[in-house]
Backbone of each chain as ProteinMPNN parsed JSONL, in Angstrom:
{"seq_chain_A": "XXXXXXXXXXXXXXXXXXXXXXXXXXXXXXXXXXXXXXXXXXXXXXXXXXXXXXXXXXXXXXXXXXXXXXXXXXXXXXXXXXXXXXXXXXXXXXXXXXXXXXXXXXXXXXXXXXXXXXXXXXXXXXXXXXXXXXXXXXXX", "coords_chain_A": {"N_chain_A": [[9.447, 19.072, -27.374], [8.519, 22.359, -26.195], [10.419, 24.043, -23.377], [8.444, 26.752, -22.375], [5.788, 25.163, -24.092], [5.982, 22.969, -22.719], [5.34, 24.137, -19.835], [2.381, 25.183, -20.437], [1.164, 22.817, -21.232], [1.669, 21.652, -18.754], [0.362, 23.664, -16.915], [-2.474, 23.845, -18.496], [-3.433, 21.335, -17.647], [-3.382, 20.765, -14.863], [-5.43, 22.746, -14.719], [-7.54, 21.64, -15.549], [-7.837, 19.181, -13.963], [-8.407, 20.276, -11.79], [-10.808, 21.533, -12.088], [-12.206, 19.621, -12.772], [-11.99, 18.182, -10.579], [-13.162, 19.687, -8.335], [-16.069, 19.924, -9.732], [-16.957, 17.518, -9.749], [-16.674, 17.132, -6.327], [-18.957, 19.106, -5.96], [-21.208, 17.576, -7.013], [-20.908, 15.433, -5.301], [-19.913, 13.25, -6.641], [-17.892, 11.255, -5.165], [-15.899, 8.981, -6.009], [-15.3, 9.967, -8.372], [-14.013, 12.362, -7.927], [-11.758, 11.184, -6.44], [-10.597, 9.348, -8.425], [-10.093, 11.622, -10.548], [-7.96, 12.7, -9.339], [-6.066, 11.12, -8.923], [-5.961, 10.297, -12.133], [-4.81, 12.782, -13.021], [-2.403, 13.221, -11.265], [-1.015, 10.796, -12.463], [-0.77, 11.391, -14.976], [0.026, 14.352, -15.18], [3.056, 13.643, -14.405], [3.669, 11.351, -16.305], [4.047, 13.142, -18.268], [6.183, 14.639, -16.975], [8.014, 12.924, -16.424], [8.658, 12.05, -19.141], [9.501, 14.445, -19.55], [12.271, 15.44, -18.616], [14.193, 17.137, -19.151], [13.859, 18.96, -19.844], [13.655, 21.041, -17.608], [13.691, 24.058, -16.162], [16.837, 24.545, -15.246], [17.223, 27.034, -13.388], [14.883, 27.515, -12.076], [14.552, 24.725, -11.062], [16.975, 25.229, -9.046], [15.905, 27.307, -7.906], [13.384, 25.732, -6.176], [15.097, 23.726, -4.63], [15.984, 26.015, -2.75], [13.539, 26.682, -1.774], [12.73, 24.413, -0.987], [14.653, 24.052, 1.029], [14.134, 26.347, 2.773], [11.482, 25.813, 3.382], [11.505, 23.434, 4.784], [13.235, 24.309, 7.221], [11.973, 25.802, 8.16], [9.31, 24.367, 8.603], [10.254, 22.037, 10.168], [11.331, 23.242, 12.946], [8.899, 24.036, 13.588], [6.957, 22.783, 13.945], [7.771, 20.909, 15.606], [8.8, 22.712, 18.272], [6.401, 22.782, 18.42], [4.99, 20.772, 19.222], [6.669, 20.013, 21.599], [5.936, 22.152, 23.452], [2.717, 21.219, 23.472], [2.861, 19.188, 24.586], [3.943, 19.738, 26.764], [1.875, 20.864, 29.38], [0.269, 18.106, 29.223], [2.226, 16.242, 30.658], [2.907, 18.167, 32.625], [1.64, 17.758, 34.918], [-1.136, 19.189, 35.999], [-4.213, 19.081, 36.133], [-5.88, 19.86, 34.62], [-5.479, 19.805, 32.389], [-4.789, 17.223, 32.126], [-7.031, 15.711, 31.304], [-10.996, 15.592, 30.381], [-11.688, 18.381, 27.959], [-9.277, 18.952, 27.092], [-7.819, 16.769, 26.406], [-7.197, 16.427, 24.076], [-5.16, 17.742, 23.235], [-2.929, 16.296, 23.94], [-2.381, 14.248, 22.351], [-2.541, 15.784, 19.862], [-0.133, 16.495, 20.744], [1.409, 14.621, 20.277], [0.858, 13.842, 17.812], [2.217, 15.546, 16.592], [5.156, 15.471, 17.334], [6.018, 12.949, 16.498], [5.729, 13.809, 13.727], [7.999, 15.136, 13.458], [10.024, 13.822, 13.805], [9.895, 11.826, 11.733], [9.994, 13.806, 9.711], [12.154, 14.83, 10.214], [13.962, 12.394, 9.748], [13.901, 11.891, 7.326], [14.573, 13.551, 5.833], [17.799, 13.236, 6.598], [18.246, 10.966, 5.69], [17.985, 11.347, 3.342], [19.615, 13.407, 2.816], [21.849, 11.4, 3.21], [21.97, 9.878, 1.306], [22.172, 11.904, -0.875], [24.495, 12.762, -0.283], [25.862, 10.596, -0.791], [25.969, 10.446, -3.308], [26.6, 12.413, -4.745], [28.698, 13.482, -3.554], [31.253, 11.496, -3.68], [33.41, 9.083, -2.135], [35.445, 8.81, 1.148], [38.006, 7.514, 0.379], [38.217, 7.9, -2.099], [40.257, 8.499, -4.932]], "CA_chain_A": [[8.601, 20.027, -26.654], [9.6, 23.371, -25.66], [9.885, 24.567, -21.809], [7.095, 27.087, -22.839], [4.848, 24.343, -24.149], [5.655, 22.034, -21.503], [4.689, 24.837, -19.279], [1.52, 25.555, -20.752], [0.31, 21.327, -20.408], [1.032, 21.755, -17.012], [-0.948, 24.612, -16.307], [-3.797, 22.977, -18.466], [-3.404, 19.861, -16.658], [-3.758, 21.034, -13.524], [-6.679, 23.869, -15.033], [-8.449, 20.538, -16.026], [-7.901, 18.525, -12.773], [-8.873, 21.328, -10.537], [-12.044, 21.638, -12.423], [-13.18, 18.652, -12.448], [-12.564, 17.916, -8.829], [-14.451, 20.797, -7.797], [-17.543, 19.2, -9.863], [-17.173, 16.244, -8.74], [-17.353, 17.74, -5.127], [-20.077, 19.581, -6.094], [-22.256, 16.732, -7.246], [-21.158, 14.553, -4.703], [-19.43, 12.186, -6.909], [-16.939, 11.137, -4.479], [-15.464, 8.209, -6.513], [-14.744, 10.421, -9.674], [-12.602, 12.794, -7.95], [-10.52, 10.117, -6.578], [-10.385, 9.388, -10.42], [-9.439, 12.187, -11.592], [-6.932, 13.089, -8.952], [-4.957, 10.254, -9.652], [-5.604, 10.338, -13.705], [-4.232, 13.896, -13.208], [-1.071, 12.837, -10.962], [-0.238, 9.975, -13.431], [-0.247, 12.366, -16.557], [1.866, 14.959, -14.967], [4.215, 12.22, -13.512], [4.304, 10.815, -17.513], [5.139, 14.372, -19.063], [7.435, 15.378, -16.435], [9.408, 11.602, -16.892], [9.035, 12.334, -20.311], [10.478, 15.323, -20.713], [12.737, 15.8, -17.718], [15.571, 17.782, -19.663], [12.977, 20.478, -19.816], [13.446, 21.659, -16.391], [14.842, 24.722, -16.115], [17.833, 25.088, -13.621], [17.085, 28.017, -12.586], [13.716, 26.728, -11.659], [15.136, 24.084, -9.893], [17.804, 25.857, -7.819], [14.739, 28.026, -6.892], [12.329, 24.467, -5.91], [15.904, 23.846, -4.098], [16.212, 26.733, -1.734], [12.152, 26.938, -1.624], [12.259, 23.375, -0.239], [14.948, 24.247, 2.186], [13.313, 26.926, 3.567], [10.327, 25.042, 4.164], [11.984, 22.3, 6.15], [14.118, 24.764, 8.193], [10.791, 26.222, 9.303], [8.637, 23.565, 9.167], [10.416, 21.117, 11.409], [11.307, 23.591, 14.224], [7.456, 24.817, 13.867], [6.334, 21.645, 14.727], [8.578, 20.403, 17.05], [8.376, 23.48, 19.28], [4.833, 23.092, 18.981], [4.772, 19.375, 20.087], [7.119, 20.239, 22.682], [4.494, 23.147, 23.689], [1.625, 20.882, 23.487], [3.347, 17.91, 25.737], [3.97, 20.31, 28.409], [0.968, 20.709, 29.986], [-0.373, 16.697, 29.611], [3.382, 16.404, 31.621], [3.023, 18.609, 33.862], [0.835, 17.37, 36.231], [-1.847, 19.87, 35.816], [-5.512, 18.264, 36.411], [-7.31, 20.659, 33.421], [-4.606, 19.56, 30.68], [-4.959, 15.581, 31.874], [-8.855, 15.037, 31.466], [-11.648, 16.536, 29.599], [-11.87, 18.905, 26.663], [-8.113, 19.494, 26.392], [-7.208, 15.562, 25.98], [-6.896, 16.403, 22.677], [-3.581, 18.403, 23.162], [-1.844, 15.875, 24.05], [-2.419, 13.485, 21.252], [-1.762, 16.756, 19.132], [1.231, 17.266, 20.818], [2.567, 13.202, 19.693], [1.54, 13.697, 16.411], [3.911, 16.435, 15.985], [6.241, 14.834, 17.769], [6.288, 11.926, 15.632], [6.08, 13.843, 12.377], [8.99, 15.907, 13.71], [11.057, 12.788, 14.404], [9.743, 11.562, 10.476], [10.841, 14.9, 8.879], [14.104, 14.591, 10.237], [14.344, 11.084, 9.601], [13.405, 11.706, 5.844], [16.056, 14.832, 5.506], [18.664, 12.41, 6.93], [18.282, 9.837, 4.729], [17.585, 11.965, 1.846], [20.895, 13.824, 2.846], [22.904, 10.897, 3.009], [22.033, 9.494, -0.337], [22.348, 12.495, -2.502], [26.085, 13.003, -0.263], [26.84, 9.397, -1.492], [25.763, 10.436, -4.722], [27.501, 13.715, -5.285], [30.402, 13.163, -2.806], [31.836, 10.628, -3.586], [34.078, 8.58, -0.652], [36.724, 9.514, 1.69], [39.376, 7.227, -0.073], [38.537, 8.293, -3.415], [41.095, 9.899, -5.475]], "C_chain_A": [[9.469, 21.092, -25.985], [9.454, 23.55, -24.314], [8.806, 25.34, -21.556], [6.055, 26.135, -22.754], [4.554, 23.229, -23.26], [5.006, 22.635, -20.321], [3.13, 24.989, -18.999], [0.815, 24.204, -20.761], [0.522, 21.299, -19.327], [0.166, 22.449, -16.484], [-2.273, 23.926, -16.909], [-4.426, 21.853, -17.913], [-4.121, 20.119, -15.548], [-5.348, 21.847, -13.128], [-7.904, 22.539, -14.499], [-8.89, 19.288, -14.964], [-8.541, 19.293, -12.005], [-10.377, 21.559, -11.185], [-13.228, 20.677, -12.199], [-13.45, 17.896, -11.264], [-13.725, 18.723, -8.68], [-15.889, 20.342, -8.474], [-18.095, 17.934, -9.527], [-17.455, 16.456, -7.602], [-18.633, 18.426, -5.158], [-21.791, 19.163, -5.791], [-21.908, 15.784, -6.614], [-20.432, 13.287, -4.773], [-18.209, 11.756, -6.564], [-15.508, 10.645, -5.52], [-14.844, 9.052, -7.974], [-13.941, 11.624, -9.667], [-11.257, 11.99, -7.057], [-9.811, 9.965, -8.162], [-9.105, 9.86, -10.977], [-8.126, 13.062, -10.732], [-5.702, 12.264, -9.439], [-4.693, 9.626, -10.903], [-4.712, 11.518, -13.472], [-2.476, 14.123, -12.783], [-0.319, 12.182, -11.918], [0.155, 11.017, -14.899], [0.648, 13.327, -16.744], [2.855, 14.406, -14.712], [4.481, 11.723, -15.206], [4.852, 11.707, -18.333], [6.039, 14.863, -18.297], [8.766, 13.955, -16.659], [9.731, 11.817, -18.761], [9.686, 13.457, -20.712], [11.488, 16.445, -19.049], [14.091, 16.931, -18.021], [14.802, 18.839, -19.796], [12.61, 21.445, -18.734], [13.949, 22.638, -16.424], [15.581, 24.581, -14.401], [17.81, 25.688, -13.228], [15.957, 27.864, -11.682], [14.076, 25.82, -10.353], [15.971, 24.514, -8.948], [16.596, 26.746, -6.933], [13.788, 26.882, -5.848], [13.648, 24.232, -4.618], [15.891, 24.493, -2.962], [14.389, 26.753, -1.202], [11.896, 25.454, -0.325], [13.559, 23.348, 1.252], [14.79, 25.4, 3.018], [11.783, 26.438, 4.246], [10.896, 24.44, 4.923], [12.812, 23.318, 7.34], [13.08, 25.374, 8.597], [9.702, 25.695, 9.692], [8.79, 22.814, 10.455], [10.677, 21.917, 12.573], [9.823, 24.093, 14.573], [6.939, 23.656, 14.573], [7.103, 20.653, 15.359], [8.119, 21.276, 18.168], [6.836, 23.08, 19.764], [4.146, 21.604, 19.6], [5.413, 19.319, 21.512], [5.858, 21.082, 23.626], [3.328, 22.448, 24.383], [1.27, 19.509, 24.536], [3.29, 18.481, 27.212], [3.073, 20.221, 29.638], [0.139, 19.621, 30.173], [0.845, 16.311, 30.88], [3.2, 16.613, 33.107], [2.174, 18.735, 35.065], [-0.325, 18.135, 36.605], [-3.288, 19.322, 35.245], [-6.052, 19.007, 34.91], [-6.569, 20.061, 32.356], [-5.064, 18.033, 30.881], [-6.481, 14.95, 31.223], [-9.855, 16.299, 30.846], [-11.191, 17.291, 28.489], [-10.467, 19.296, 26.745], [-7.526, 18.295, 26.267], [-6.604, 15.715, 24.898], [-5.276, 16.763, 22.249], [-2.193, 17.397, 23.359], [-1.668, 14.421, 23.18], [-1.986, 14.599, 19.72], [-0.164, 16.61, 19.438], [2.444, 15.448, 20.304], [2.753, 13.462, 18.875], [2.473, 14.095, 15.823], [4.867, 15.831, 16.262], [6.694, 13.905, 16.878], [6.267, 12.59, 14.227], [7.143, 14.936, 12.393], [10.351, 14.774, 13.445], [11.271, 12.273, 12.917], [10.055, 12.506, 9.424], [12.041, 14.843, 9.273], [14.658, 13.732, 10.045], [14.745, 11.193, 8.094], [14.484, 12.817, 5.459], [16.804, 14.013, 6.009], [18.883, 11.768, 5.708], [18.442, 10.518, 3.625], [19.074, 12.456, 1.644], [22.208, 12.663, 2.677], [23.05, 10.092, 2.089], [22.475, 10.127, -0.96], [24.062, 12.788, -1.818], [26.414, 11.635, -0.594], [27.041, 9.659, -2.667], [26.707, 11.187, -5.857], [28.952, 13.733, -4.754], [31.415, 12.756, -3.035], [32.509, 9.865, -2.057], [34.938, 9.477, -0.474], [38.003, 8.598, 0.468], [39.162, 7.11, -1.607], [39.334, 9.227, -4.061], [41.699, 10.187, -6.311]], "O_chain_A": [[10.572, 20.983, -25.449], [8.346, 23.24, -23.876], [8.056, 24.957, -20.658], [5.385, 26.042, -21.726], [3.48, 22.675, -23.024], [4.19, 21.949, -19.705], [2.604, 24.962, -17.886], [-0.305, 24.297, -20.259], [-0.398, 20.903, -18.611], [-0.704, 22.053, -15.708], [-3.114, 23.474, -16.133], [-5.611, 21.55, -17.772], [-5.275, 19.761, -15.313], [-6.081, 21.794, -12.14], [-8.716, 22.485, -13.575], [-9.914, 18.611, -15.046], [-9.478, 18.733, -11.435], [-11.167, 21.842, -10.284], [-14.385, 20.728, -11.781], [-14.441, 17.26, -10.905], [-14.916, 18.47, -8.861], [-16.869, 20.402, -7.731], [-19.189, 17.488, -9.182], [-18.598, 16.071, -7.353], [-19.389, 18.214, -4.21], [-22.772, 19.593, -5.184], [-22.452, 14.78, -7.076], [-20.219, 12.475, -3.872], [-17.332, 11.778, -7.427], [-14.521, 11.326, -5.8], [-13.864, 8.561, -8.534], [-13.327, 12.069, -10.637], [-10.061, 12.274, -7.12], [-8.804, 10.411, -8.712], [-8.048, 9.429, -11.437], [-7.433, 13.902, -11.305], [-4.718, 12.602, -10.097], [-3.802, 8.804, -11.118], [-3.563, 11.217, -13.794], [-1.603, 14.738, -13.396], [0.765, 12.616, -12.309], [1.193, 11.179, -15.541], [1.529, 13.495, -17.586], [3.827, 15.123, -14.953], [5.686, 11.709, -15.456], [5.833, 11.468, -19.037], [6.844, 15.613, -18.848], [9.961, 14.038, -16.941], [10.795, 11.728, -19.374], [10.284, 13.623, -21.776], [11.352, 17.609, -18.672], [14.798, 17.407, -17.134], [15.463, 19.875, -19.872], [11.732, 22.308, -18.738], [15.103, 22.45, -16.809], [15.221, 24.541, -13.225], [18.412, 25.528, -12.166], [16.137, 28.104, -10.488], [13.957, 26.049, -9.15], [15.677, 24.126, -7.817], [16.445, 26.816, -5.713], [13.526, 27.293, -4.718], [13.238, 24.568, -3.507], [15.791, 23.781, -1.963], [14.231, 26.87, 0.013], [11.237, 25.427, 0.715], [13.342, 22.722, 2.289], [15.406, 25.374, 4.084], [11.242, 26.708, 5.319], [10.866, 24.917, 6.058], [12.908, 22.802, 8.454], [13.222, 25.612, 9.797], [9.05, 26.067, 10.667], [8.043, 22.789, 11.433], [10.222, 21.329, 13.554], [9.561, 24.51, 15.701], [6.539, 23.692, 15.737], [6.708, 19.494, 15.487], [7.259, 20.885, 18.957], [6.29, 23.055, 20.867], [3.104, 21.448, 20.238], [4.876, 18.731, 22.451], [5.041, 20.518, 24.354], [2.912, 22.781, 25.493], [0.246, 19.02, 25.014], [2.87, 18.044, 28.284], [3.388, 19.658, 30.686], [-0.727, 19.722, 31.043], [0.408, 16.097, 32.01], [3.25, 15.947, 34.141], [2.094, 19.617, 35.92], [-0.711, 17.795, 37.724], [-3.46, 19.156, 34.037], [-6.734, 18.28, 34.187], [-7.203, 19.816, 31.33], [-5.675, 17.515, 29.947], [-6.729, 13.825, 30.791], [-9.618, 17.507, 30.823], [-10.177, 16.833, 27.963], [-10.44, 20.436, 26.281], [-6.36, 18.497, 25.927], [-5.51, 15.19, 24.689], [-4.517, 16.313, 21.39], [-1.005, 17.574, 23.092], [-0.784, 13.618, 23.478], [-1.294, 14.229, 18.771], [0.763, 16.61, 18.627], [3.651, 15.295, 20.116], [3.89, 13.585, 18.42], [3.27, 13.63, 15.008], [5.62, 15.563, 15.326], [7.838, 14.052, 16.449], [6.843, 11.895, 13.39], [7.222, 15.658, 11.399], [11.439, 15.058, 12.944], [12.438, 12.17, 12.54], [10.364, 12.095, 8.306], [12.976, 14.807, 8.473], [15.886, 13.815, 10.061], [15.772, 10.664, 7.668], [15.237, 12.535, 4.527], [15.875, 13.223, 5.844], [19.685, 12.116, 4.841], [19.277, 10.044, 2.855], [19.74, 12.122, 0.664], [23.29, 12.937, 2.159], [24.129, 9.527, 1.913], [23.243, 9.664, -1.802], [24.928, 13.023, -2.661], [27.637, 11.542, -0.697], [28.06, 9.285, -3.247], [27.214, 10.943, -6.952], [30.012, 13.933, -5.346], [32.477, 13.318, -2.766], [32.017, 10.174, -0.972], [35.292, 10.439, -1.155], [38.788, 9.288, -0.182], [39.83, 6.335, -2.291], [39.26, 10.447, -3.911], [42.158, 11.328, -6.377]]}, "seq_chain_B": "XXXXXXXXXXXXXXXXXXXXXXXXXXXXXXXXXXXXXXXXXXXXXXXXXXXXXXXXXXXXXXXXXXXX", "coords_chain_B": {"N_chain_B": [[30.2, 38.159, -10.045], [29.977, 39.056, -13.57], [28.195, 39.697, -16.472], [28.633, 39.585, -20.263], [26.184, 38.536, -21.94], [23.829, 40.082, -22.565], [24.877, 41.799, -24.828], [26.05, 39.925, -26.525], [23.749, 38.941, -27.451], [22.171, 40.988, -28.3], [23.914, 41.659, -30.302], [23.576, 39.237, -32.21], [21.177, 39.983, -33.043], [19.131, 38.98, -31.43], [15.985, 37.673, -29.99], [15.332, 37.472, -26.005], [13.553, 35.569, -25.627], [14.154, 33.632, -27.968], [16.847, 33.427, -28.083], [16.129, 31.901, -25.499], [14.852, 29.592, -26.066], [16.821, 28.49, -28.092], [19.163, 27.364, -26.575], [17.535, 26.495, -24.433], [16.624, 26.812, -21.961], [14.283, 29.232, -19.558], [12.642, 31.998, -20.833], [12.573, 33.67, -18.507], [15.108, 32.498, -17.029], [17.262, 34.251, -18.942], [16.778, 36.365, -18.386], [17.702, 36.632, -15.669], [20.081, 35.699, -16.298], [21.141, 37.97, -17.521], [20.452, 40.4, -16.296], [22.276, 39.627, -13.691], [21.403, 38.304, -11.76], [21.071, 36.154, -11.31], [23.348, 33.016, -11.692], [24.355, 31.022, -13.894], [24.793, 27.206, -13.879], [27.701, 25.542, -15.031], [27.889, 24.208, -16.924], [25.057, 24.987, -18.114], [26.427, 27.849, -19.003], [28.607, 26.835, -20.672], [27.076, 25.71, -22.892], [26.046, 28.271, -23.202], [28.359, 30.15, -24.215], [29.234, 28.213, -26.319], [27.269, 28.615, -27.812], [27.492, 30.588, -29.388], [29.527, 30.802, -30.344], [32.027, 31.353, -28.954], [34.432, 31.638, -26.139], [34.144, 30.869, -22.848], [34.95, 32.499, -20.467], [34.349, 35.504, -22.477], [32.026, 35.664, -22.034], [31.418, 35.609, -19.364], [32.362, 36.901, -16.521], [34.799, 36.555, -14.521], [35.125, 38.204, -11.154], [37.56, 39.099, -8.69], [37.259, 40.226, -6.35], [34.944, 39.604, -5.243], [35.06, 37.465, -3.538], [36.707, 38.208, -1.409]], "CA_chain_B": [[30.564, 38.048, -11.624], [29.428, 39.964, -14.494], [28.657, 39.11, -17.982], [28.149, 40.258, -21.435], [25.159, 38.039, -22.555], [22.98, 40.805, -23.457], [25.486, 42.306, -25.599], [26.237, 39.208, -27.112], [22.514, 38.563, -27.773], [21.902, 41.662, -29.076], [24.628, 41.548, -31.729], [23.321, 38.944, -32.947], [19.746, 40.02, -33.413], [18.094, 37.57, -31.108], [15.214, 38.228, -28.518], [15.567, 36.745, -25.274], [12.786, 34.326, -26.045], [14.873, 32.711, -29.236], [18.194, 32.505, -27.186], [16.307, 30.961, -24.457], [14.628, 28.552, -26.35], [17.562, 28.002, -28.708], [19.561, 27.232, -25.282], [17.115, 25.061, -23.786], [16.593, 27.249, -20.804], [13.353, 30.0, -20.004], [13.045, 33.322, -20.995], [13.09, 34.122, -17.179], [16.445, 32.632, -16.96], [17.769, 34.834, -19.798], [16.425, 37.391, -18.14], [17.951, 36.573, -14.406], [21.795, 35.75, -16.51], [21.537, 39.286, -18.446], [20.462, 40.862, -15.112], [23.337, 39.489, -13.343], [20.626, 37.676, -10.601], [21.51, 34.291, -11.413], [24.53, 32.825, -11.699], [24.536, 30.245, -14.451], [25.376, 26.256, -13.893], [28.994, 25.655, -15.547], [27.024, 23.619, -18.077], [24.587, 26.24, -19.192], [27.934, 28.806, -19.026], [29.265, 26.171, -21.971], [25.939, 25.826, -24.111], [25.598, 29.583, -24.065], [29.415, 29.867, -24.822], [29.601, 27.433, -27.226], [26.324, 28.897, -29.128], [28.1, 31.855, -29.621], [30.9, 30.22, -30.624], [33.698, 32.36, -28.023], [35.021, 31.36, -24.606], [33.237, 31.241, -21.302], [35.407, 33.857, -19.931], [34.231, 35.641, -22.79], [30.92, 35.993, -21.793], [31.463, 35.483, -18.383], [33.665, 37.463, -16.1], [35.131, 36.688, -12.755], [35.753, 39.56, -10.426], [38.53, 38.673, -7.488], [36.878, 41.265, -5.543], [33.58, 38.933, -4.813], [35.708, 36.393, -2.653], [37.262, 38.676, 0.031]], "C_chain_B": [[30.089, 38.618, -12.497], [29.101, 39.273, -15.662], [27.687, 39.886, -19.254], [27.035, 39.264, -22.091], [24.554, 39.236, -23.247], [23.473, 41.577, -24.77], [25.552, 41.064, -26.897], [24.907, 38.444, -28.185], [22.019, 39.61, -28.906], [22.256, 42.313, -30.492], [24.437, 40.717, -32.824], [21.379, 38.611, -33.431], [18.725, 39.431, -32.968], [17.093, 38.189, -29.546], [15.482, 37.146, -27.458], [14.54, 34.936, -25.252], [13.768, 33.001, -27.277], [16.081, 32.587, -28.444], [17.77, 31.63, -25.996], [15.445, 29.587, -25.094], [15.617, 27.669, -27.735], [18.853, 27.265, -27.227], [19.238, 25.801, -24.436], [16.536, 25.433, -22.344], [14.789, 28.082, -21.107], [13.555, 31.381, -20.035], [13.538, 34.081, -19.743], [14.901, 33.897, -16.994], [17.316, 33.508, -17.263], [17.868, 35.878, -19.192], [17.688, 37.534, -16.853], [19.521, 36.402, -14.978], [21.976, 37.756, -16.26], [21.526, 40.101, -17.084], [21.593, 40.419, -14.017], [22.674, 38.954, -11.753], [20.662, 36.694, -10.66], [22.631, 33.874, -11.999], [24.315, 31.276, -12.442], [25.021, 28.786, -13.797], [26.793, 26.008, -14.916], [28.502, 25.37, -16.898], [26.17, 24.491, -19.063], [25.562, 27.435, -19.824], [28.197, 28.049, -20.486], [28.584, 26.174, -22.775], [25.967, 27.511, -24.055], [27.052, 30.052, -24.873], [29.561, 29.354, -25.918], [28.217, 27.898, -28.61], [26.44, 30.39, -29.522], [29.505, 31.699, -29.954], [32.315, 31.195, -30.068], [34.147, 31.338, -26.648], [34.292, 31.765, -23.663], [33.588, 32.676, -20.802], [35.128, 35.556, -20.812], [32.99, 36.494, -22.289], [30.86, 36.546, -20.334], [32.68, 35.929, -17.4], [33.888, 37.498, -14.854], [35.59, 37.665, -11.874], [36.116, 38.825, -8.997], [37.692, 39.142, -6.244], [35.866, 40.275, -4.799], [33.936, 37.986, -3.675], [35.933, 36.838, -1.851], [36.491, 38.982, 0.903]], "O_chain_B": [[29.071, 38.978, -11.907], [29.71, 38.231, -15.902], [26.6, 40.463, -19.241], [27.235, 39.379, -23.301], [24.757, 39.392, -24.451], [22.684, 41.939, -25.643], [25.152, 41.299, -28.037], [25.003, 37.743, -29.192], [21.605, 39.318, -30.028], [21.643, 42.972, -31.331], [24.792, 40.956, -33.978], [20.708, 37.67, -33.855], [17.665, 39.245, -33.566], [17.41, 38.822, -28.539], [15.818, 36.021, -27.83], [14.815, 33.766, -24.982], [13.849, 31.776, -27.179], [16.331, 31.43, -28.106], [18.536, 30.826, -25.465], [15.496, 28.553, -24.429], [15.294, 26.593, -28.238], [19.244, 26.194, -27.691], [19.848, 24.809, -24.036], [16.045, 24.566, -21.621], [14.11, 27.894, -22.116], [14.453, 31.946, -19.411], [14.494, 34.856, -19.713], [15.74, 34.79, -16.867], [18.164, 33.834, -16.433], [18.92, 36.51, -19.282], [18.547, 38.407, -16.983], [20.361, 36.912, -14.237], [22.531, 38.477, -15.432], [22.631, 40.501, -16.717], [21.699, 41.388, -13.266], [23.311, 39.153, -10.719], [20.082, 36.118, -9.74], [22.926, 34.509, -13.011], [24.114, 30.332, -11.679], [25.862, 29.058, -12.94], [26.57, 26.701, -15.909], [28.654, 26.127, -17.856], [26.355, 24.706, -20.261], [25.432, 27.854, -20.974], [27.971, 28.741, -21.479], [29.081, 26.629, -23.805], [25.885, 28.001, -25.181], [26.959, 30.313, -26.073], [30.116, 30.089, -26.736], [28.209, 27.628, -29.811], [25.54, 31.143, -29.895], [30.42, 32.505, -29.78], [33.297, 31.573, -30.707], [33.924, 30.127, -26.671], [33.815, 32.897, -23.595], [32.865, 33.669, -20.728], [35.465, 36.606, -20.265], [32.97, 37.719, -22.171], [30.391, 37.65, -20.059], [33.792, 35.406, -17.472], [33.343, 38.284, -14.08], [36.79, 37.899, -12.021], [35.325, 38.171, -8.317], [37.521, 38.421, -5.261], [36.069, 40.192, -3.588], [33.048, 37.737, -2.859], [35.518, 36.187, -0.892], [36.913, 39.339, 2.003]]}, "name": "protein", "num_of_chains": 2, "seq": "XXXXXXXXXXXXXXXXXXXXXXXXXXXXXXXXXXXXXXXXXXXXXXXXXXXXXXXXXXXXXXXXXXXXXXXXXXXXXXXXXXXXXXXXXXXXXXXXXXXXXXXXXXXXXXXXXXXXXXXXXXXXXXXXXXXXXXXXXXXXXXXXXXXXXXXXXXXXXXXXXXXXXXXXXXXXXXXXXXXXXXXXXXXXXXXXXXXXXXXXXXXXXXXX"}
């Protein structure tokens, strides 16, 4: 299969998933876009294992910098904004503790905690692929 | 860095589509070498090299200048 044609089953793939969610939502039928979300995951997931030499690198170096620009503005977005959102349950301020702004400060964990779980997950992630690619210090 | 791909492509009669799917790569790529906006993996550098049967440096040309 060429990169072209592999191209062109992904886009139908996805044509064909996205369609039939949306009728499924339509009509209600909850259970059959569960379905066909996760027929549609598994099939891209078996042509992309199947034909993984068909990536282009250029592609990927782009997916690369694409995904570290997301994280370098995701995680300070939502950090700041958990920080932000803590402040005022904190700071001793009667309108933030009680009533219709409770909410902020259960906002302001979640971030917190999926601040703490994005950096956890770039850690880890980082210190696998530097075992991977690195090699050791007393290699030589 | 610079490089003569398109020259090399065009000598031998081939559209960017047929070198990039003789290659293995996408036409975009072809596009982003010849344009001098992407900077090849060493690896692709050797398959396009080697399917042109010359030398990397051949194709591919290091300028000192880019480092300082």
């Amino acid at each position: 299969m060429s990169i072209k044609k592999y191209k062109q089953v992904r886009v139908i793939a996805i044509l064909f998933m996205i369609s039939i969610v949306t009728i499924s939502i339509l009509l209600k039928l909850y259970l059959l876009t569960i379905v066909a979300i996760f027929t549609g995951i598994l099939f891209l997931s078996l042509v992309h294992t199947n034909n993984k030499n068909l990536i282009d690198e250029r592609e990927l170096s782009i997916q690369e910098k694409a995904a570290d620009f997301t994280y370098s503005i995701f995680a300070p977005t939502i950090g700041i904004g958990a920080f932000l959102l803590l402040i005022p349950s904190y700071s001793g301020l009667v309108v933030f503790s009680n009533g219709e702004f409770l909410f902020l400060e259960s906002l302001g964990v979640i971030f917190a905690y999926l601040t703490l779980f994005l950096i956890s997950l770039y850690s880890i992630s980082y210190f696998f692929l530097a075992k991977k690619f690195g090699g050791k210090k007393d290699d030589e | 860095m610079m490089n003569k791909l398109k020259i090399y492509r065009v000598t031998r009669n081939l559209t960017q589509e047929q070198l990039a799917d003789k290659i293995g790569v996408s036409r975009q790529t072809i596009i982003a070498i010849e344009s001098s906006r992407y900077l090849p993996s060493i690896t692709l550098a050797f398959k396009i090299a080697t399917f042109f049967k010359v030398n990397i440096e051949d194709i591919f040309i290091y300028q000192q200048e880019e480092n300082k």
